[in-house]
N, C-alpha and C positions, 0 to 999 in steps of 0.2 A: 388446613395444610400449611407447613411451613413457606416462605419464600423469602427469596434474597434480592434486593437492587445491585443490579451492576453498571458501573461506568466503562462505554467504551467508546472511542474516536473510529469510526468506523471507514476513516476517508485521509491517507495520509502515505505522502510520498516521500522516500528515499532516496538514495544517490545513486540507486537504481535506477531510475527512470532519469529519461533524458533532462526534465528540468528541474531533479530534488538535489538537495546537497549533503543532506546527512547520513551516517550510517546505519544499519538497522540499530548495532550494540549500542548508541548514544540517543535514541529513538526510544528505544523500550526503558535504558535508565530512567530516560527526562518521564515518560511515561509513568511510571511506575512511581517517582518520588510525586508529580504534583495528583496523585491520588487516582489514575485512572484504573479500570479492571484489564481493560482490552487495549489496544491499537492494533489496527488493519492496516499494513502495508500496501496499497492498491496503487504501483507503479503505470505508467503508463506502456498497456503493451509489452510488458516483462511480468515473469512470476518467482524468478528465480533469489529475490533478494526475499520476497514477501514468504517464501516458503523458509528460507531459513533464520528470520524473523519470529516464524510460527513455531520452529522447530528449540527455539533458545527462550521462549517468550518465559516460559517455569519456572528459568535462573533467576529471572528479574518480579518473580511473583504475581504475573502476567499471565492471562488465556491466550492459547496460542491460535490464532486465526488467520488461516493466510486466502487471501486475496488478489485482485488485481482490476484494473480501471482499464477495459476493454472499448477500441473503437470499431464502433458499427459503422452498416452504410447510414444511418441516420441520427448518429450521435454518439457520445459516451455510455457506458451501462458500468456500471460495478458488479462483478462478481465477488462475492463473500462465499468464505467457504470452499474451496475448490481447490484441487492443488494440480489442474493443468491449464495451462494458456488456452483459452478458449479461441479460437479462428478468428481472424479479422477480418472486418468490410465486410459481414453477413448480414442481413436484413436485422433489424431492433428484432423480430418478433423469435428468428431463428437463434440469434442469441442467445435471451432469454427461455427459449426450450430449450438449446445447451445446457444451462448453466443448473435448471432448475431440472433435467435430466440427471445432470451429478451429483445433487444433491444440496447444492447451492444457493444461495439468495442472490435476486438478480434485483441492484437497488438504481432509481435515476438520480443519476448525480446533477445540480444548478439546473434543473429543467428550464425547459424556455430560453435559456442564454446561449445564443446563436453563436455570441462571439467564442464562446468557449467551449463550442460542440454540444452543448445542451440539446436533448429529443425533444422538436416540437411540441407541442400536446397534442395535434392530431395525431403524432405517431406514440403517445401513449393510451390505447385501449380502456375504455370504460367497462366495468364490467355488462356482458353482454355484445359486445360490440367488438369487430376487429380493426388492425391498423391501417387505416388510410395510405395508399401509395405515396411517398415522398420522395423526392430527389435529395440522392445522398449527399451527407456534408464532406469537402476535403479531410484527408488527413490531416490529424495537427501536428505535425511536423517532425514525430519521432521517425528514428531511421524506418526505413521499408523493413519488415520480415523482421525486425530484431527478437529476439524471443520465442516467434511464432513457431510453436510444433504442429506438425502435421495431425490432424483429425483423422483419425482411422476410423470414425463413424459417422460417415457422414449424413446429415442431419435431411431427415425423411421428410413427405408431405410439405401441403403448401406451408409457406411463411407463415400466413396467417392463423395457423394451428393454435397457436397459444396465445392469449390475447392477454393477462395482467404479469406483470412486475411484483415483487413481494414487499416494495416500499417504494416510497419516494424520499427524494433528500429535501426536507422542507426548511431547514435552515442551512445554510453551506457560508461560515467566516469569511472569505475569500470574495463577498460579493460586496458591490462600493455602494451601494443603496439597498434600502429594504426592499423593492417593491417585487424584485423578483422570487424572493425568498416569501412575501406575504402571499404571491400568487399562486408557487407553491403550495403553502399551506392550505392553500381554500381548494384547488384542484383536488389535495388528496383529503382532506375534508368530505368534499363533496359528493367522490367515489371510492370513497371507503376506502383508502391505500392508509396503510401502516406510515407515518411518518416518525424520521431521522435527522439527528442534524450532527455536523461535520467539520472538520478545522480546515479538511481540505488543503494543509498544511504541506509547503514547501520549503519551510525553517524550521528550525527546533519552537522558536520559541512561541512558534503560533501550536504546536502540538495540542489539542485540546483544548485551545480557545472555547469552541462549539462540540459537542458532546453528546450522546444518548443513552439515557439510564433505561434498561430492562428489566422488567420484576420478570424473576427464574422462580419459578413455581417448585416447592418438592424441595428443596433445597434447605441447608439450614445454615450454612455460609459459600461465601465468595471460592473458598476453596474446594471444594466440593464441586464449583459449576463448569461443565466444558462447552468446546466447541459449540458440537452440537445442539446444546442446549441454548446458547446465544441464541445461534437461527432458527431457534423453533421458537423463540420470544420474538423473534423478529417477524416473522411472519404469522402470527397472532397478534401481532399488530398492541403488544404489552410494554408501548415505548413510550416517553417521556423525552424534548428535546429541551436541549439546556444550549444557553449561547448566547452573544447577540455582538454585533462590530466592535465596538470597544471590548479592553478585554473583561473576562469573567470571573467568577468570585477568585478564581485562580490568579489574580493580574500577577502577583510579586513574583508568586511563584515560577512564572511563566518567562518571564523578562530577565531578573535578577537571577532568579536561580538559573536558566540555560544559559545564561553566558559564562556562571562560573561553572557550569555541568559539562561545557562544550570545552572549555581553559581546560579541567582538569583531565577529562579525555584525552584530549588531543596531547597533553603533557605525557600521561602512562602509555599513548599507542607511541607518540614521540620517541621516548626513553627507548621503549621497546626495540621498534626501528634502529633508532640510534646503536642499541647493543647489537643487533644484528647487523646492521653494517658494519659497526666496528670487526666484528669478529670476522665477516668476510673479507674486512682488507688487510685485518692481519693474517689471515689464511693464504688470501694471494699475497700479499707480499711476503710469504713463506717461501709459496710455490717459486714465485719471481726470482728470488735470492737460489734458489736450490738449481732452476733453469740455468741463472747467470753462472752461476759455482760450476755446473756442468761442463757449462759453454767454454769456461775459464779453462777448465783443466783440458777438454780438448785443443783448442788452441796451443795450450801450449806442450802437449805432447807431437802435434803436428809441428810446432816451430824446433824441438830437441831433432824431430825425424829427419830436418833438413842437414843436422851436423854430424849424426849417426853415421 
């Protein structure tokens, strides 16, 4: 049977979410030139950038995959796959039956790291075993409710109904030592999780630092494979992580190339802007002259009415 490897950044934030800065259209370019298949928009707590991300991702010769980086009562989960905002502050395990009711991969993102809403590893499920009661983590600081739609189904049965995740993120760029990322990798090792790794990216130029190639089964190239077929490599667990803190075989392309990717963007949305404002101030100052000319001519037929 034929197959194909794909490259995709499955962990990467926009100007969508409260702390990204870039826009999806300069996200998917920079994507797409330093050789990736996929990037996942997983905003924090928003879906709305990541779906129309998903929706343009084919202009740029991109899988279109839209996501989002969801806060539970006991940490971060990533939904892949999904094209509604899943509920906030619900138990990890209710989540995770959301997510994987929609048809969704529900991935843990920097496991373990407290400071950045990382799930325990008690409150990650071994198989056979359900989630240990935890005390929830604060919000991390995006606005209250932003985003959030109302759940019209709401989620049955105890918490503990679903007990695995369909991966863990066992490398995430974003992290200032290995140890957490190595301890990842031994946890999903050890309990047979699918592991991923992530740029976790809040600049352009970290976009695909860290990375994860899927062999797509059935397939005979890259264009050919969708969505769905990602997630179903992703949860067969047919993944390969590529990464490591310094940058990756990609370094030039990464650094060099997004600063002149981000100049020449920002120049064509500029320009663009720039004619559009143009055009509406010479419209109002149209309008404005045509008002004044008005205003003129009354004037001064009320001033002739006074000699009449």
């Amino acid at each position: 049977m034929s197959s194909v490897t794909v490259s995709i950044d499955p962990h990467v934030h926009s100007e969508g979410s409260y702390d990204g800065h870039e826009p999806v259209e300069l996200i998917l370019e920079h994507a797409a030139e330093i050789g990736l298949d996929a990037v996942v928009i997983t905003d924090h707590d928003v879906i709305r950038e990541s779906k129309r991300a998903a929706a343009i991702a084919s202009e740029y010769g991109l899988i279109g995959i839209p996501g989002v980086e969801v806060s539970t009562a006991h940490g971060h989960l990533l939904a892949i796959g999904i094209d509604r905002m899943p509920p906030r502050g619900r138990s990890y395990a209710e989540t995770v039956r959301w997510i994987r009711d929609r048809g969704g991969v529900a991935i843990v993102p920097h496991p373990f790291q407290r400071s950045r809403h990382g799930v325990r590893q008690r409150n990650i499920p071994t198989p056979g075993s359900a989630a240990d009661a935890d005390e929830p983590v604060a919000a991390d600081g995006a606005p209250e409710g932003e985003g959030v739609e109302a759940d019209p189904d709401p989620d049955p049965g105890p918490a503990a109904a679903v007990a695995e995740v369909d991966a863990i993120e066992v490398f995430n760029a974003w992290l200032f030592t290995g140890y957490r990322n190595r301890r990842a990798r031994r946890f999903a090792a050890e309990h047979g999780y699918p592991g991923v790794a992530a740029s976790d990216a809040h600049h352009l130029q970290y976009v695909g630092r860290a990375f994860t190639e899927l062999t797509v089964e059935g397939a005979e190239s890259v264009r050919e494979v969708t969505a769905d077929d990602v997630l179903a490599a992703i949860r067969r667990g047919t993944t390969t992580v590529e990464g490591r803190r310094a940058p990756i075989r990609m370094a030039a392309k990464h650094y060099v190339g997004a600063a002149g990717r981000r100049s020449a963007y920002y120049a064509r949305t500029g320009a663009a802007r720039g004619a559009r404002a143009t055009k509406r101030t010479a419209v109002d100052g149209a309008v404005a002259a045509k008002v004044a000319a008005l205003q003129s001519i009354h004037r001064t037929r009320r001033l002739l009415s006074w000699f009449a």
